[in-house]
Legacy VTK file of the C-alpha trace (Angstrom):
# vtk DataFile Version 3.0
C-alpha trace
ASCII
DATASET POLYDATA
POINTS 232 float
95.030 89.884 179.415
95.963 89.714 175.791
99.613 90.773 174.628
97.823 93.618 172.301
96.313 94.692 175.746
99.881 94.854 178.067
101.879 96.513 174.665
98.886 99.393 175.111
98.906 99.554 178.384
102.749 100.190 178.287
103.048 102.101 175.390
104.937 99.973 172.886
102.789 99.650 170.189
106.043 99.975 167.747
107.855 96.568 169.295
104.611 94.731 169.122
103.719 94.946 165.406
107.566 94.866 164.621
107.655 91.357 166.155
104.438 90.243 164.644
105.525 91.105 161.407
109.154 89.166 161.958
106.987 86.206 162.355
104.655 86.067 159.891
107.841 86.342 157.522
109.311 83.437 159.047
106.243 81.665 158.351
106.171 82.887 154.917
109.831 81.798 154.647
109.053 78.552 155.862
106.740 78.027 153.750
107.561 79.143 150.558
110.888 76.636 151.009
108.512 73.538 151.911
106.840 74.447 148.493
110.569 74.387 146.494
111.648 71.334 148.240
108.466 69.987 147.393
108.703 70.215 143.896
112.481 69.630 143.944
111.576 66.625 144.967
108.002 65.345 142.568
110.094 66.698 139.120
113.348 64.796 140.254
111.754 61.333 139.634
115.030 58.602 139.465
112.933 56.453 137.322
112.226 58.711 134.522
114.850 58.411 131.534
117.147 61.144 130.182
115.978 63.080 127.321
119.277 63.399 125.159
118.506 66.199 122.387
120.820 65.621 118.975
121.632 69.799 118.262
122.764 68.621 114.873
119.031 67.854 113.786
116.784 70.818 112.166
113.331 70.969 111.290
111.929 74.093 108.975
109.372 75.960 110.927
106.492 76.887 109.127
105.774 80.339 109.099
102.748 82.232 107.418
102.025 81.655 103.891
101.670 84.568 102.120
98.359 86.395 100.608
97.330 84.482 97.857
95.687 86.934 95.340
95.688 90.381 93.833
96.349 93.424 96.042
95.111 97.154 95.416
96.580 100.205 96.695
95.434 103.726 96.215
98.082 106.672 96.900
97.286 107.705 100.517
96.085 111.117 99.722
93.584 110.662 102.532
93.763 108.429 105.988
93.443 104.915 105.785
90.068 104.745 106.971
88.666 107.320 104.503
90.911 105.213 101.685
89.370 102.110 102.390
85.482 103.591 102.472
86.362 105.184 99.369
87.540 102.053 97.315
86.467 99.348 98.531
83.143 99.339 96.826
85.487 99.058 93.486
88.028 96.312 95.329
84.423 94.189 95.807
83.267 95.234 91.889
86.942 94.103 90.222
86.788 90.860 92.752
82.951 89.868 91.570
83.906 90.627 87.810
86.808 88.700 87.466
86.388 86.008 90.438
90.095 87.151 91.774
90.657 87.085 95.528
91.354 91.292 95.582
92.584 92.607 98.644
93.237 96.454 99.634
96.846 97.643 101.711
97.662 101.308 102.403
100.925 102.529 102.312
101.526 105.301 103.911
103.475 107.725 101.976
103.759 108.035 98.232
107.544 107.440 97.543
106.451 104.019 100.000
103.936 103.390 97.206
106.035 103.823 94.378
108.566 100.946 96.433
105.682 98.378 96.671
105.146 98.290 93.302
108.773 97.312 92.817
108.684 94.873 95.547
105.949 92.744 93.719
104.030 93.800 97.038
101.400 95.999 94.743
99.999 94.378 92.084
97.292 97.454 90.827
97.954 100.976 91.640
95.579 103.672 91.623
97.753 106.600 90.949
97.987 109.430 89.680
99.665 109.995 85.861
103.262 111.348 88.015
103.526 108.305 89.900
102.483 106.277 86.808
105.447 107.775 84.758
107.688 106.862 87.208
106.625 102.991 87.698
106.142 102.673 84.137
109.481 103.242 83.916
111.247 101.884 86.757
109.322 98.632 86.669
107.390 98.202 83.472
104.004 99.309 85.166
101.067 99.168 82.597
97.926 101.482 82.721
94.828 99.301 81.572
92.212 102.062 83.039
91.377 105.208 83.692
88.876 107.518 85.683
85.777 109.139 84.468
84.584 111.798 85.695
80.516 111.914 86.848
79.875 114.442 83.956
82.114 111.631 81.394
84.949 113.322 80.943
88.129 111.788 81.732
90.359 114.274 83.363
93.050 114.739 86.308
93.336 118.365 87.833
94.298 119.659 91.475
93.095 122.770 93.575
94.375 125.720 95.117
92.926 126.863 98.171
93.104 129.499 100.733
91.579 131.087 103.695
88.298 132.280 102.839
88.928 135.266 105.191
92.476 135.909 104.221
91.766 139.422 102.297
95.495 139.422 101.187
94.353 136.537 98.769
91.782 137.518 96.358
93.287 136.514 92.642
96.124 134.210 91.410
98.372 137.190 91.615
98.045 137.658 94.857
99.913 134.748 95.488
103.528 136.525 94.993
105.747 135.898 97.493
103.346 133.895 99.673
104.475 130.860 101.196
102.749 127.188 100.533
102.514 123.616 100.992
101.994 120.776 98.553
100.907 117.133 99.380
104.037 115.676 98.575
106.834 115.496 95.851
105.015 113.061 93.709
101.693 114.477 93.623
100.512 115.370 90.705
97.164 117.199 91.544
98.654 118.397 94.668
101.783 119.964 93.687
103.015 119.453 90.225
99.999 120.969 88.102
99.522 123.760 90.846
102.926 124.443 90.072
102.964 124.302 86.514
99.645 126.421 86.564
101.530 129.245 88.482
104.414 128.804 86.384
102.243 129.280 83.401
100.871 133.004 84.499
104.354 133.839 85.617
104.215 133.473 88.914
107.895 132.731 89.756
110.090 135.324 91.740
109.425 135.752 95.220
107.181 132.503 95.599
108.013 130.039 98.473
107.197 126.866 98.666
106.602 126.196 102.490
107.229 122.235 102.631
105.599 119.329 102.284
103.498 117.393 104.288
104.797 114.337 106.186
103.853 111.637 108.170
101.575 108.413 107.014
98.558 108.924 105.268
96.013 111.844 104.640
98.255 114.230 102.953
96.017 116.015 100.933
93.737 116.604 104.432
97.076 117.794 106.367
97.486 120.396 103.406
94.100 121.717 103.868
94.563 121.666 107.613
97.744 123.732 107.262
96.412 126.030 105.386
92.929 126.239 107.903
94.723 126.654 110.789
96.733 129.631 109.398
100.453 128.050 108.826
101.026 128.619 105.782
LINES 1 233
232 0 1 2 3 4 5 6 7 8 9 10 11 12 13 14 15 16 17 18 19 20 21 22 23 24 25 26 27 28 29 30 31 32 33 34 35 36 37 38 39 40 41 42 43 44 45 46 47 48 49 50 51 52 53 54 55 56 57 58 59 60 61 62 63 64 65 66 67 68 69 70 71 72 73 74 75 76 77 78 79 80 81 82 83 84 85 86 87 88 89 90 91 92 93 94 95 96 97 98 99 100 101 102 103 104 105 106 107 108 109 110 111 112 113 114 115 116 117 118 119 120 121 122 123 124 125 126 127 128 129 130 131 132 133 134 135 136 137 138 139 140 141 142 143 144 145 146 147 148 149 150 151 152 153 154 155 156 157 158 159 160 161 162 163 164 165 166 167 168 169 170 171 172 173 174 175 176 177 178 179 180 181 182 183 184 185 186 187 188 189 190 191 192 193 194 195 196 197 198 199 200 201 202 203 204 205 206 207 208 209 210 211 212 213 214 215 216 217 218 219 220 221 222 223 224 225 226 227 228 229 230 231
């Protein structure tokens, strides 16, 4: 009769696995020491010399060279994604026309953009004429091109939008002391010629501005989400 048999036939089903279990751990034990003493004993070799290491040597560690080339950036008005479908059809045109190694980054906010360019880490900006201003004269930036439009005309504007089912917003006047969000402080087409256009019709007590948007990339889409989903 086995000893699984007896412990069932006496009810002590508890004291049998409890002292099975006590052994196999020895046996583990006993094992796992073998194994250290082991390899105590293959890595301790008496014939093998002493490495001495000299702390006062140094040797420069190579790290990543960096791009070597031009590098674009466009103002991340939309996501990175959409940036990069959008312009790199012109990043391939500028490379083949002027055999340059041309390479596209994405910051991810504006004021981040406008930093890049001092940096030396942006060497042509697409941007808009506010953030051109400002580089021009911060850094000496120099504007060798400029958009044209598909009809020829070379102009820069922004949009206002609202709800198409918001009836309280029918005409420009109807904007009086509603609140609103812009793209960010250095857009041009997405806050400062809004801006200027409702200054211009008079549009100045009792208008909030409602923030900005924040976060990397895709402002001008976060806008128009804002404004979809009813927030501002």
């Amino acid at each position: 009769m086995s000893l699984l048999t007896v412990c069932l036939k006496n009810n002590c089903p508890n004291k049998f696995f409890k002292s099975y279990f006590q052994y196999v751990n020895r046996l583990m034990r006993q094992f796992f020491l073998l194994i250290f003493v082991l390899l105590f004993f293959v890595s301790c070799n008496q014939d093998q010399e002493t490495i001495k290491v000299d702390l006062e040597k140094r040797r420069t560690v190579e790290t990543k060279q960096p791009f070597e080339g031009v590098t674009y950036a466009y103002l991340p008005q939309y996501s990175h994604k959409v940036s990069y479908k959008r312009h790199h059809p012109l990043v391939e045109y500028l490379s083949q026309r002027t055999n340059l190694n041309i390479r596209q980054i994405f910051p991810d906010t504006f004021n981040e953009h406008i930093k890049m360019v001092g940096q030396g880490k942006i060497d042509i900006s697409f941007s808009n004429p506010l953030i051109y201003i400002q580089i021009a004269k911060k850094y000496g930036a120099q504007a060798f091109a400029r958009i044209i439009e598909k009809n020829g005309r070379a102009m820069f504007r922004g949009q206002i939008i609202c709800r198409q089912d918001n009836k309280a917003i029918r005409t420009l006047d109807d904007c009086r002391g509603k609140s609103w969000i812009a793209v960010d402080p250095h857009s041009a087409g997405g806050y400062l010629f809004p801006l200027g256009h409702f200054l211009k019709h008079g549009i100045t007590e009792g208008f909030q501005r409602d923030s900005f948007c924040s976060g990397p990339g895709r402002q001008a889409g976060k806008s128009s989400y804002c404004c979809f989903f009813g927030r501002v």
